[in-house]
py3Dmol code that shows the C-alpha trace and the ligand (Angstrom):
import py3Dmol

protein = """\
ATOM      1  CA  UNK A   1    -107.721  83.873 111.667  1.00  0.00           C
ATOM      2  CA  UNK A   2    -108.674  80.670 113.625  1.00  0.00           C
ATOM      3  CA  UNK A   3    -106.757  79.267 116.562  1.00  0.00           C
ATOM      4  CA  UNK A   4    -106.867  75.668 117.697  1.00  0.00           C
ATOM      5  CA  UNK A   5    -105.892  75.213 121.546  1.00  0.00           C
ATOM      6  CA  UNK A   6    -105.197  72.011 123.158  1.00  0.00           C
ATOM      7  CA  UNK A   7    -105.229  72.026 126.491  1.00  0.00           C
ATOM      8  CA  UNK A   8    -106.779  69.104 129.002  1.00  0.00           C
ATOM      9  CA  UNK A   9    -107.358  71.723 131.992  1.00  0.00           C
ATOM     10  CA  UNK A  10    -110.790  72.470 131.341  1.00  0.00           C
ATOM     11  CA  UNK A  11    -110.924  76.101 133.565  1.00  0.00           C
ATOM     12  CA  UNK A  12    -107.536  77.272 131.181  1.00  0.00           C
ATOM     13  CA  UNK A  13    -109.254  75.957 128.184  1.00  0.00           C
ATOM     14  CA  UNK A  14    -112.174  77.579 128.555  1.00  0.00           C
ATOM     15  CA  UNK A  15    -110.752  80.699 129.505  1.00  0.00           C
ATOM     16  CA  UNK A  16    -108.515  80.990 126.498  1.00  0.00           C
ATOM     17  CA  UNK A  17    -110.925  80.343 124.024  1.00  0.00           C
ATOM     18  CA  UNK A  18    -113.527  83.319 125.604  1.00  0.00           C
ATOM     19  CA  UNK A  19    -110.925  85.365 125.589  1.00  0.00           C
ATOM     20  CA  UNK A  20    -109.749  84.540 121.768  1.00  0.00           C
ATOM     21  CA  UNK A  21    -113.411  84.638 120.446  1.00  0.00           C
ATOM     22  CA  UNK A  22    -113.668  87.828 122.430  1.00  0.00           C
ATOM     23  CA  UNK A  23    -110.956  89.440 120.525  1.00  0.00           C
ATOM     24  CA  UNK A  24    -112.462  88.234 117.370  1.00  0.00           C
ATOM     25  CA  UNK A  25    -110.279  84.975 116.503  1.00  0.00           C
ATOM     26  CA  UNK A  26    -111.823  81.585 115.028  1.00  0.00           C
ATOM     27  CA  UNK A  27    -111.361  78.688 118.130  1.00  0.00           C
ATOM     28  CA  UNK A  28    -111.262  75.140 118.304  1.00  0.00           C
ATOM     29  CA  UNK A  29    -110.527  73.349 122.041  1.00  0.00           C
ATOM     30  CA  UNK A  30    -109.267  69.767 122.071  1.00  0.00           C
ATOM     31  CA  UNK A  31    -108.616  68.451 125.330  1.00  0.00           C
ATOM     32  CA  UNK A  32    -106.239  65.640 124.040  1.00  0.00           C
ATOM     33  CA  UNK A  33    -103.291  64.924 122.742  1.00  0.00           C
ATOM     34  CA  UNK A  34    -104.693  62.558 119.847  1.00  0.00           C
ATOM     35  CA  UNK A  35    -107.961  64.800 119.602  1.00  0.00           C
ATOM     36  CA  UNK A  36    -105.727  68.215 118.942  1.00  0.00           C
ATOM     37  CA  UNK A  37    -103.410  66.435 116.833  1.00  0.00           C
ATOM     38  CA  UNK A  38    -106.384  65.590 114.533  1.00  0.00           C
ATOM     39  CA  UNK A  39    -107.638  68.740 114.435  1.00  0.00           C
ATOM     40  CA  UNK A  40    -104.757  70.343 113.769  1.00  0.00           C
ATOM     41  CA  UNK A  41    -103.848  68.190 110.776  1.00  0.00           C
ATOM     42  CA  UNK A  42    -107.331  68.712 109.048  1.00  0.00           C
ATOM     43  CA  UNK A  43    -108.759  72.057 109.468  1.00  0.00           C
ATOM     44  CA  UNK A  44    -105.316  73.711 109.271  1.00  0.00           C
ATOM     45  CA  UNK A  45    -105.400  76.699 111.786  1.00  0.00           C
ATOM     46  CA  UNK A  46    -103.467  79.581 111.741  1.00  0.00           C
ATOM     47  CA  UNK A  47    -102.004  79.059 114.952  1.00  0.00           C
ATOM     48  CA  UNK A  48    -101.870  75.742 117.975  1.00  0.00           C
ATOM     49  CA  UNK A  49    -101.761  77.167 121.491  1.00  0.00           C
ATOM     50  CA  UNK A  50    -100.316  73.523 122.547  1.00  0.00           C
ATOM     51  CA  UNK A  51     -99.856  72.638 126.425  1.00  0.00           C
ATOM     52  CA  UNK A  52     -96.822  70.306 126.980  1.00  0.00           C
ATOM     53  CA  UNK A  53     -98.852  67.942 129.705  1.00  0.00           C
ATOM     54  CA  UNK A  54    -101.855  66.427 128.249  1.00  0.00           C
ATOM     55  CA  UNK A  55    -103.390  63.085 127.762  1.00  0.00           C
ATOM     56  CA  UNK A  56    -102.620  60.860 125.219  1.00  0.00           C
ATOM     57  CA  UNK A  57    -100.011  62.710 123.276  1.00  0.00           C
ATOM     58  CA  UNK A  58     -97.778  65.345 124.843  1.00  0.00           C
ATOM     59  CA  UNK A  59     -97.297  68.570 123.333  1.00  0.00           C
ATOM     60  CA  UNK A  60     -93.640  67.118 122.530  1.00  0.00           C
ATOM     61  CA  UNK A  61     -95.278  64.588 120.558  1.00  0.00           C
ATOM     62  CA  UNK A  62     -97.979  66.792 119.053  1.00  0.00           C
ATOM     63  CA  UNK A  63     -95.370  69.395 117.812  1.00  0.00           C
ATOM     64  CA  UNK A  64     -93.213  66.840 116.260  1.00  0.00           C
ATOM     65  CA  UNK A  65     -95.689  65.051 114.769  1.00  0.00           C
ATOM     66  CA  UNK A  66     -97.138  68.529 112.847  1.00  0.00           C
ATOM     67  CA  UNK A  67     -93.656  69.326 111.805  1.00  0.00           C
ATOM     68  CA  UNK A  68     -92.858  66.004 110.661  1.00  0.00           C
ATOM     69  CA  UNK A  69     -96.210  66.523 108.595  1.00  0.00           C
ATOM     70  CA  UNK A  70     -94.930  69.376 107.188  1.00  0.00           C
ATOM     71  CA  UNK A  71     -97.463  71.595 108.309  1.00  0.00           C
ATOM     72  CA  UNK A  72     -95.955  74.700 109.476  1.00  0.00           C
ATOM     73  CA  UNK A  73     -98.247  77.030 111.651  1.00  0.00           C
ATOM     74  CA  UNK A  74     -97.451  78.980 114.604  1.00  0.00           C
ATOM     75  CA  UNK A  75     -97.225  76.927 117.398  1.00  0.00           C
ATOM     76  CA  UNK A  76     -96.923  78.715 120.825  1.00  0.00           C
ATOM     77  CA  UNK A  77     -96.132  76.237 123.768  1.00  0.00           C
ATOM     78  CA  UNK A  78     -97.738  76.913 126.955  1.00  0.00           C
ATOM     79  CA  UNK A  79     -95.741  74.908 129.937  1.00  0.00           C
ATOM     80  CA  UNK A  80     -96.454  75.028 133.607  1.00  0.00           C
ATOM     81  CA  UNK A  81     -92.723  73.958 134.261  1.00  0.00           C
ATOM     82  CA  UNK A  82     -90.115  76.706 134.223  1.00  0.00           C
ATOM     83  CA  UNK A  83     -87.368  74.756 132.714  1.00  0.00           C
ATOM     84  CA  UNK A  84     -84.722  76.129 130.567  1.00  0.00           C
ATOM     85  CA  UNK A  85     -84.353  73.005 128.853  1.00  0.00           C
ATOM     86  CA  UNK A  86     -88.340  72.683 128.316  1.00  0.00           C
ATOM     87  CA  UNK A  87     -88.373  75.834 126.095  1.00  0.00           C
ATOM     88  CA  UNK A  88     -85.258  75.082 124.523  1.00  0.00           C
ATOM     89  CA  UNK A  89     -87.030  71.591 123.427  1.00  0.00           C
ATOM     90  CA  UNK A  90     -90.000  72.805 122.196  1.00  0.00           C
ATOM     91  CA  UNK A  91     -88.128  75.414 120.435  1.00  0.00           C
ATOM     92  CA  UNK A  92     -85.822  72.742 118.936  1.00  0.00           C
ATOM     93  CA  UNK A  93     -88.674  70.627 118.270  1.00  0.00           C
ATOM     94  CA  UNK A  94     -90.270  73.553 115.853  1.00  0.00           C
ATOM     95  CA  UNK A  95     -92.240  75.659 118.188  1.00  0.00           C
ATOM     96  CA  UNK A  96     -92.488  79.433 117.261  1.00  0.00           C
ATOM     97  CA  UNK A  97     -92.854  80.374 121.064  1.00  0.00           C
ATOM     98  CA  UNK A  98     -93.748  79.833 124.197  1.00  0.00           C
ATOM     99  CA  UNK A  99     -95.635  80.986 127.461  1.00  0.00           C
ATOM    100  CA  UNK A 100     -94.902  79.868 131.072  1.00  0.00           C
ATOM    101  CA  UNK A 101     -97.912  79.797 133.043  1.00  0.00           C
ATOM    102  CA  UNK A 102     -99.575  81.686 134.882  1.00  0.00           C
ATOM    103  CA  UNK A 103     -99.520  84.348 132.442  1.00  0.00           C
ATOM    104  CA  UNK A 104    -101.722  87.210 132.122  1.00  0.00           C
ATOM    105  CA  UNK A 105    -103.825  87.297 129.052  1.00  0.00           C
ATOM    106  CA  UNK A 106    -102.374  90.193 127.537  1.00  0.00           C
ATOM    107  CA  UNK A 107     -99.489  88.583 127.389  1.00  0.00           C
ATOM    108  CA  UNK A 108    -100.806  85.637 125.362  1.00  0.00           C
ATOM    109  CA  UNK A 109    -102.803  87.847 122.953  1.00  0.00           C
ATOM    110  CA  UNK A 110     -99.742  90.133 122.608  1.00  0.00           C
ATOM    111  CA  UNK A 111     -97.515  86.996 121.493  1.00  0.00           C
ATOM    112  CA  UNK A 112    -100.668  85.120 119.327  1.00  0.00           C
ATOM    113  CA  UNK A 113    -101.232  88.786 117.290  1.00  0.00           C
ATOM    114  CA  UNK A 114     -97.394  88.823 116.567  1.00  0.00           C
ATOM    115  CA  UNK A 115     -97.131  85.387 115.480  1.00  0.00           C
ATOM    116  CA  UNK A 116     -99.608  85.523 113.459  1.00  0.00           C
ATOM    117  CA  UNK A 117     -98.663  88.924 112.058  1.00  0.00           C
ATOM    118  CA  UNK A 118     -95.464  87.753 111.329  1.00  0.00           C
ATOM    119  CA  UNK A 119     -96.752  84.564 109.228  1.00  0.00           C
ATOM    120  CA  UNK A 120     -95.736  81.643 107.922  1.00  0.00           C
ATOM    121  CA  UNK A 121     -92.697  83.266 105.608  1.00  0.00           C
ATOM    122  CA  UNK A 122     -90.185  84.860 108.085  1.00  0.00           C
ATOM    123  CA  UNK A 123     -87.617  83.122 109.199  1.00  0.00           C
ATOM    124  CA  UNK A 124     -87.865  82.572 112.996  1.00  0.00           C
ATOM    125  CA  UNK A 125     -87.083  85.121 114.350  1.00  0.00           C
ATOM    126  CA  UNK A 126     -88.715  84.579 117.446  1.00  0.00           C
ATOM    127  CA  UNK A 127     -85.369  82.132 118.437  1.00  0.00           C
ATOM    128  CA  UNK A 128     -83.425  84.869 118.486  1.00  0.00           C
ATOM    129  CA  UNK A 129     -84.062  88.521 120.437  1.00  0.00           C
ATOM    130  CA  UNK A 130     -82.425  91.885 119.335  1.00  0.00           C
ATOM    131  CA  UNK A 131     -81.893  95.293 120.919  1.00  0.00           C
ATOM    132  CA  UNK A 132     -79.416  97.614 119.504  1.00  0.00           C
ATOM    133  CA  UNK A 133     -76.390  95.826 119.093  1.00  0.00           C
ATOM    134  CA  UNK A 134     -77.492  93.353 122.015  1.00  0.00           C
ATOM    135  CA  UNK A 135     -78.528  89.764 120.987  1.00  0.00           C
ATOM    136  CA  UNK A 136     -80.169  86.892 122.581  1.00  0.00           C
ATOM    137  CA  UNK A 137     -79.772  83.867 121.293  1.00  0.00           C
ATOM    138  CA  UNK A 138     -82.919  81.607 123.145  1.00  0.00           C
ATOM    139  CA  UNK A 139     -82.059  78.181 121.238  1.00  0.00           C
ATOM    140  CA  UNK A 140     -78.186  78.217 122.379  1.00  0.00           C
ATOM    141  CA  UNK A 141     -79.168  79.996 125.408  1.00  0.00           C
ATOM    142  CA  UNK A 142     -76.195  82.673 124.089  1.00  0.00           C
ATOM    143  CA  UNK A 143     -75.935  86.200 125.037  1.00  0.00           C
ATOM    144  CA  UNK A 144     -73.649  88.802 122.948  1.00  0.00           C
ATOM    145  CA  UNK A 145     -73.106  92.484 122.947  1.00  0.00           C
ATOM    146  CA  UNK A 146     -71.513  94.338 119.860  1.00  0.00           C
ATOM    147  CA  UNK A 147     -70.865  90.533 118.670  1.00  0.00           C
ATOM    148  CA  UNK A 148     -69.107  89.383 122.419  1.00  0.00           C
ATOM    149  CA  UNK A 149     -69.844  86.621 124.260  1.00  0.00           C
ATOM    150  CA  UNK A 150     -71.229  87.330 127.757  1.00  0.00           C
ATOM    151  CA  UNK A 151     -71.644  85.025 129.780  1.00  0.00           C
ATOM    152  CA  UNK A 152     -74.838  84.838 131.588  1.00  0.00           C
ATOM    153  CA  UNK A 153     -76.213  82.301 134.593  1.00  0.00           C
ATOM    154  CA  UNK A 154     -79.868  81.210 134.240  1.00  0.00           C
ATOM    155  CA  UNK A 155     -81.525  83.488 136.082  1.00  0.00           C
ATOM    156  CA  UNK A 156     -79.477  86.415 134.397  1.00  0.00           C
ATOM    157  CA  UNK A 157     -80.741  85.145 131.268  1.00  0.00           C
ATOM    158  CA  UNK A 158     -84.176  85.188 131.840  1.00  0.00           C
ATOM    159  CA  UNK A 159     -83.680  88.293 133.508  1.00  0.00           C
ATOM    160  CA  UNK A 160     -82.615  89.760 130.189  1.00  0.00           C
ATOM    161  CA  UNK A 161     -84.951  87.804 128.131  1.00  0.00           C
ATOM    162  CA  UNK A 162     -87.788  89.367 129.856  1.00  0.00           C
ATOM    163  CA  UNK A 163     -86.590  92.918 129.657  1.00  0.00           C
ATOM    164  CA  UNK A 164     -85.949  92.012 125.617  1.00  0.00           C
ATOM    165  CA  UNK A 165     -89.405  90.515 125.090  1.00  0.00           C
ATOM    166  CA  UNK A 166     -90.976  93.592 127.176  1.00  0.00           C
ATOM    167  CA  UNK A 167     -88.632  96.160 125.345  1.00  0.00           C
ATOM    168  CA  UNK A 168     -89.501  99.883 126.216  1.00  0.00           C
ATOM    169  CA  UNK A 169     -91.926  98.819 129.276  1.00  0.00           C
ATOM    170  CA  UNK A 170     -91.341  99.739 132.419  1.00  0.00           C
ATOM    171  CA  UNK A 171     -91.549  96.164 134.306  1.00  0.00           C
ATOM    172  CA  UNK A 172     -91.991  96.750 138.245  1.00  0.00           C
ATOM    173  CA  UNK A 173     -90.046  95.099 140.325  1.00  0.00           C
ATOM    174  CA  UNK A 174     -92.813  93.131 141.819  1.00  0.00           C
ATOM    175  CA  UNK A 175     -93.273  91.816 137.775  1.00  0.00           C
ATOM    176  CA  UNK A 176     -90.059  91.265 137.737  1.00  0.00           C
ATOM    177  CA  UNK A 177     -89.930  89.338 140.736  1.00  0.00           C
ATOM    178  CA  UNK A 178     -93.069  87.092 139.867  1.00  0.00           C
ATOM    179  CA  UNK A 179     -91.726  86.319 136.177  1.00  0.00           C
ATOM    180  CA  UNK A 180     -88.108  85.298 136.741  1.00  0.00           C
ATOM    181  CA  UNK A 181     -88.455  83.920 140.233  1.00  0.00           C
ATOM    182  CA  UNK A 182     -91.653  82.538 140.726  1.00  0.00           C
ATOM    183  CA  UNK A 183     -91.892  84.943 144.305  1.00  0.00           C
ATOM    184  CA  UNK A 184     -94.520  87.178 144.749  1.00  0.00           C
ATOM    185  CA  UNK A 185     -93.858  89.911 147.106  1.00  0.00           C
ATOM    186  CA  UNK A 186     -94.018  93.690 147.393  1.00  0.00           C
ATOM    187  CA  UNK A 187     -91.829  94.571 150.352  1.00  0.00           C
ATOM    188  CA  UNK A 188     -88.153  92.766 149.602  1.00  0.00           C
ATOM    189  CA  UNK A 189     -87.206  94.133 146.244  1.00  0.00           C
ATOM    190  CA  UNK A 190     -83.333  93.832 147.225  1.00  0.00           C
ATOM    191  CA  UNK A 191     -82.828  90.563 145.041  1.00  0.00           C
ATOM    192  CA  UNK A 192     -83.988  92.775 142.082  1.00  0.00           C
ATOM    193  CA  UNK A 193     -81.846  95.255 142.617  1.00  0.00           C
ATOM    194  CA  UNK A 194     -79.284  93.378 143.270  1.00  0.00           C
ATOM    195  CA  UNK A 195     -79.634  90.932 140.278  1.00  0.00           C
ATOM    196  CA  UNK A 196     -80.344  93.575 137.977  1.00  0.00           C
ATOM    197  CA  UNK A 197     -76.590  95.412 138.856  1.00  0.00           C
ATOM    198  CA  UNK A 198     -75.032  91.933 138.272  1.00  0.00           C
ATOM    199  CA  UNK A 199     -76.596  91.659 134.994  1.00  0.00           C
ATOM    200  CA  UNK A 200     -75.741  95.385 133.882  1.00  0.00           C
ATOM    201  CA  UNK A 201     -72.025  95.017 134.513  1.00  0.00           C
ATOM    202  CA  UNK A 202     -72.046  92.429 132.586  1.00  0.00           C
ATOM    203  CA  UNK A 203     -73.969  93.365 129.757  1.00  0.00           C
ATOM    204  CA  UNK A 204     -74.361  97.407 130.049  1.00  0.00           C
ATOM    205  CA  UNK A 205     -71.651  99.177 131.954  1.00  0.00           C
ATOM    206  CA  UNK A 206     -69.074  98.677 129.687  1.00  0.00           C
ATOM    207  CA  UNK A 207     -71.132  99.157 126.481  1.00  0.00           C
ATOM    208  CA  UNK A 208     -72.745 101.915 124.365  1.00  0.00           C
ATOM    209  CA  UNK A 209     -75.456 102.695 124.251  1.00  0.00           C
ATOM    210  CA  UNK A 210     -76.820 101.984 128.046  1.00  0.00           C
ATOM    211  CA  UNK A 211     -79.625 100.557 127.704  1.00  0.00           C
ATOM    212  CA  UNK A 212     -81.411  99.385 130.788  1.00  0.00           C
ATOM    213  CA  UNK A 213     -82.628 102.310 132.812  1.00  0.00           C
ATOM    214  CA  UNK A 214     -83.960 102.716 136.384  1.00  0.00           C
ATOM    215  CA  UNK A 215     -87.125 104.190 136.518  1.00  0.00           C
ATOM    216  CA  UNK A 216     -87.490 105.870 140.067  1.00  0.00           C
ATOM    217  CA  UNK A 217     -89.992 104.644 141.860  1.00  0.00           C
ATOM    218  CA  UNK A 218     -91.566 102.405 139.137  1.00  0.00           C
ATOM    219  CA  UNK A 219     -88.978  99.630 138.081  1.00  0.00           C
ATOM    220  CA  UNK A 220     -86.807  98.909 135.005  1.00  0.00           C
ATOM    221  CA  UNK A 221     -87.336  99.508 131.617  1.00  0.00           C
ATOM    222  CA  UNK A 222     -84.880  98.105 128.872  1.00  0.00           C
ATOM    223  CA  UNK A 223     -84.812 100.365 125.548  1.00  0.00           C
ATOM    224  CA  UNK A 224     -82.312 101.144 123.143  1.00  0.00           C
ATOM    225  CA  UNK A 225     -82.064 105.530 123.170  1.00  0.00           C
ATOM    226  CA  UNK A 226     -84.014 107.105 120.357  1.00  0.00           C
TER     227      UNK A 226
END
"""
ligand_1 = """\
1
CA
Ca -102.054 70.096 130.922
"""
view = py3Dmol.view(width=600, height=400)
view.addModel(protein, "pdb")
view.setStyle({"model": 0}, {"cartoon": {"style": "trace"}})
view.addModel(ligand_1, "xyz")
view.setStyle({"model": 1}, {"stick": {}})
view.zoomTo()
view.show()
């Protein structure tokens, strides 16, 4: 399987691409917009790892471009800004995915291996997340449960969209705290606790089955009861 990544910040380029060779993937790096664009339109990879800021050409630009091309690869966006509307962009745009950075390495390899896994066939599912009868819908930014509308703020959402994505992990608070607010802290974990008994009344309390769970002493884990 070969990957192309195009990313202008040599340390994160570098860094993917040892990693990705490490775990047995064909690489390219282009540090440019025009440069990745190229090389994604003749040697065809598998996958882009695209980063929205770069010289040149912006991911935006990139994506669109590729689509418009007709060449339809996984592309997973990697953006430093934590912007609802970013994601929902790229997603509209034709992107598969998408990372916010920092993220750990696992994390990208976990997302690359089920993109490509899921090839070029499927129908997108990744714009849409599923847990028992609870649905996230990440292009309209929609949350229902048992086909209701709930209605969700922001930081609810992503709240939820990272228990979805993580399904049947225990994420620690700290984790927790570090994906959906950009804090990093050990000793305050009211705001979680807090924000995660907002978001169950409105999407668990008054639904079957439960299914986020507090896991004493560890965190949260949201998993639909075997
Ligand atoms: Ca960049």
């Amino acid at each position: 399987m070969r990957i192309l990544i195009i990313e202008d910040e040599p340390k994160t380029g570098n860094y993917l691409r040892q990693g990705l060779l490490e775990a047995g993937f064909r690489v390219d790096l282009a540090r440019t917009g025009p440069d990745g664009l190229h090389l994604a339109l003749t040697e065809s990879p598998d996958l882009v790892l695209l980063d929205v800021m770069l010289p040149g050409l912006d991911g935006w630009q990139v994506l669109q471009t590729l689509r418009g091309a007709g060449k339809d690869m996984a592309v997973l966006f990697l953006t430093a800004r934590d912007q609802v509307d970013d994601r929902v962009r790229g997603l509209e745009l034709g992107a598969d995915d998408y990372l916010v950075k920092p993220f750990a390495f696992s994390e990208l390899l976990a997302r690359v291996r089920t993109l490509l896994r899921r090839g070029k066939n499927a129908e997108n599912p990744s714009r849409s997340l599923r847990v028992a009868n609870l649905e996230l819908d990440l292009l309209s930014r929609r949350a229902s449960r048992a086909g209701q509308r709930i209605d969700l703020t922001a930081k609810e959402f992503a709240l939820l969209e990272l228990f979805m994505r993580r399904r049947g992990e225990v994420l620690p608070r700290s984790l927790i705290a570090s994906q959906v607010w950009d804090m990093n802290f050990d000793s305050d974990t009211n705001v979680i606790e807090v924000a995660v008994r907002r978001l169950r009344a409105k999407m668990d309390d008054d639904f079957e089955p439960r299914l986020i769970r507090t896991v004493r002493g560890m965190g949260y884990v949201l998993e639909a009861p075997s």
